[in-house]
C-alpha positions in Angstrom: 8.3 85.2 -69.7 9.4 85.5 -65.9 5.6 84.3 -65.1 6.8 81.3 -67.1 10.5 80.5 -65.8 8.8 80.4 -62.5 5.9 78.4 -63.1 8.7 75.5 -65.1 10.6 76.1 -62.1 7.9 75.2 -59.6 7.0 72.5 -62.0 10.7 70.9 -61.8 10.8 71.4 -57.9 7.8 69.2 -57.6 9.0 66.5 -59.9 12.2 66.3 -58.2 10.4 66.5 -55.1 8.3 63.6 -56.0 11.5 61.4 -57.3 13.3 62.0 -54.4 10.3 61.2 -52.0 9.3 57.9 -54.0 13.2 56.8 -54.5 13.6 57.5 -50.5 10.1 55.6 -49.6 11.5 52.3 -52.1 14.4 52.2 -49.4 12.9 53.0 -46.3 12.6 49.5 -44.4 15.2 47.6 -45.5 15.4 44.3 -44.8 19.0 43.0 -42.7 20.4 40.2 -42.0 19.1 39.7 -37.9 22.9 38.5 -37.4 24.2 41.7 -38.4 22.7 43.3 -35.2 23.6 40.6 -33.3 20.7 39.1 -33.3 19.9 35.4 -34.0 16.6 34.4 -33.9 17.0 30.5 -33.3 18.8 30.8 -30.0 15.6 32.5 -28.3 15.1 31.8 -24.7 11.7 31.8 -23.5 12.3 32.5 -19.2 9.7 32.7 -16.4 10.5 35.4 -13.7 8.2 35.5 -10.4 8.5 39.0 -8.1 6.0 41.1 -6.3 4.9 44.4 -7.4 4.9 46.6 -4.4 2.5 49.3 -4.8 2.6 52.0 -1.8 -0.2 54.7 -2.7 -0.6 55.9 1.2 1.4 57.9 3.7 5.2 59.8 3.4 6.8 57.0 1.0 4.1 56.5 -1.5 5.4 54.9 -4.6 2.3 55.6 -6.7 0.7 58.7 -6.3 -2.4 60.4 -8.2 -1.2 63.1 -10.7 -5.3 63.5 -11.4 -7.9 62.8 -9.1 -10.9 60.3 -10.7 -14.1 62.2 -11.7 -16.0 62.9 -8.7 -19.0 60.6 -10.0 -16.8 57.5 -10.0 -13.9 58.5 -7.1 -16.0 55.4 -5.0 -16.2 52.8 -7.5 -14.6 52.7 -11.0 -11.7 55.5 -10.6 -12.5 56.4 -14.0 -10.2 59.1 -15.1 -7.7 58.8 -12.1 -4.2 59.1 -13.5 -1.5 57.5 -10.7 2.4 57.9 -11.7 4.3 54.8 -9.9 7.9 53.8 -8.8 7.5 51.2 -7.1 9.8 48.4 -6.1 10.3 44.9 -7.5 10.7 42.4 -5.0 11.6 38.9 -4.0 9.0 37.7 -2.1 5.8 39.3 -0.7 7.3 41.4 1.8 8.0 44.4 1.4 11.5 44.1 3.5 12.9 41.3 0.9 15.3 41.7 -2.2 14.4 44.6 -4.2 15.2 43.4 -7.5 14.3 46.2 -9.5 11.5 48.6 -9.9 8.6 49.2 -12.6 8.2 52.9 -13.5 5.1 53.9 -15.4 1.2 55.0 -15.1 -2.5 53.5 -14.5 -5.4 55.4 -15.7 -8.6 54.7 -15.2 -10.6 53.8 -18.3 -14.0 52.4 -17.3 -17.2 54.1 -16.2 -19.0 50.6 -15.1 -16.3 48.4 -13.2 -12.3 49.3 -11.9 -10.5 49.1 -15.0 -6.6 50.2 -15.2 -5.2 51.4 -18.0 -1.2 50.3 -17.3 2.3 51.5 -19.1 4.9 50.9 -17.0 9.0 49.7 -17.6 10.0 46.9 -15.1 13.7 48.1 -14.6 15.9 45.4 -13.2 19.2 45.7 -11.2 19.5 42.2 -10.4 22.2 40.1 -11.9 23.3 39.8 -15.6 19.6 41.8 -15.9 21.2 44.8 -14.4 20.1 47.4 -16.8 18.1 45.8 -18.7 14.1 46.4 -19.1 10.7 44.9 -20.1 7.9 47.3 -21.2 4.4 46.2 -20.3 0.9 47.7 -21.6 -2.3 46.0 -19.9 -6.1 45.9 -19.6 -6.5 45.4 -15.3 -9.7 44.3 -14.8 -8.8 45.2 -10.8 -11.4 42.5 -9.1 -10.2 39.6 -11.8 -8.3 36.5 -10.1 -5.6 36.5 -12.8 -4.9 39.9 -14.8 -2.6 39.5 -17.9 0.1 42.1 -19.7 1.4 41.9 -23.0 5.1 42.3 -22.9 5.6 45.2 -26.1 9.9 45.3 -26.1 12.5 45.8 -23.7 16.0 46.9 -23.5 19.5 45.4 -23.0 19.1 41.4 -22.3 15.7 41.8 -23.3 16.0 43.5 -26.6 13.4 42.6 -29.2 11.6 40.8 -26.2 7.7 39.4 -26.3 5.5 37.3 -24.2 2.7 38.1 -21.1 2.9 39.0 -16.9 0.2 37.6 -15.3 -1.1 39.7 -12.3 -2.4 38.0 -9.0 -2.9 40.1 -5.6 -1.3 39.0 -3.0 -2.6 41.6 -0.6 -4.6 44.4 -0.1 -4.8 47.3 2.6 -8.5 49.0 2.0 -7.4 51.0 4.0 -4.5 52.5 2.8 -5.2 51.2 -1.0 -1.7 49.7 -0.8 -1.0 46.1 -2.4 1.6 43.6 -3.3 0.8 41.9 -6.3 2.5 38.7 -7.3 3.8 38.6 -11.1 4.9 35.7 -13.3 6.4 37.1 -16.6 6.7 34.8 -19.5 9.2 36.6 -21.3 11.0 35.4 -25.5 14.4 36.9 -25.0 18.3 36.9 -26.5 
């Protein structure tokens, strides 16, 4: 009998179990209202924004520096498996003495065995203006030695909440030396 009572009470646990998980999955992604967030989706503005992407890998202020060093194999050509961490600043023009308007704050990886390929994540986090605060997150393909290297904008935050467009990448300079660069970006950006 007690073989029983526990078997029916397994059996109910796992019915229940299953309503409550099938009642909870018939509600899970609810459709709202966009206004009730204060969202609405009509007044979109689509802006352009132009800055350069400092990038500072050498000497004692580096902004991007190498958490892992690239496979031995490919340290000369492709940087495959290089991971760099950057901070680096945002600025106005090409110099790296102008307006800092903000920073971007992510990683590169290197992806490809056969040509320089960066793997990029990065936040561009502004502290200019009414975009004080507010941030744009970026994942891209960089084909390094391409003229023209685009992003896909993924979200942001604040101003640019529920955000979506492209960057496009152009270097301005490079030290091959060093293995700094200032790299111009235009970012196409669909905004509140």
């Amino acid at each position: 009998m007690m073989t029983i009572q526990k078997n029916l009470t397994f059996f109910l646990f796992l019915v229940f179990s299953s309503y409550t998980t099938f009642t909870s999955a018939t509600t899970f992604g609810t459709p709202i209202d966009p206004k009730s967030i204060g969202i609405n989706q009509k007044e979109q503005t689509l802006s352009h924004f132009r800055f350069y992407w400092q990038d500072i890998v050498g000497g004692s202020n580096a902004t991007a520096i190498n958490v892992v060093q690239p496979l031995a194999k490919w340290a000369q050509t492709t940087l495959f498996g290089e991971i760099r961490v950057l901070d680096n600043p945002l600025t106005s023009e090409p110099s790296l003495s102008s307006k800092v308007l903000g920073r971007v704050q992510g990683i590169y990886v290197g992806e490809s065995q056969t040509e320089p390929v960066l793997f990029m994540a990065g936040t561009l986090v502004f502290h200019e203006g009414r975009y004080n605060g507010s941030t744009i997150h970026i994942i891209a393909r960089n084909v390094v030695l391409n003229k023209v290297r685009e992003n896909t904008i993924v979200g942001g935050t604040g101003v640019f909440r529920f955000a979506k467009g492209y960057a496009e990448a152009r270097t301005v300079t490079y030290n091959s030396k060093t293995g700094d660069s200032t790299v111009q970006y235009d970012v196409y950006v669909y905004h509140n």
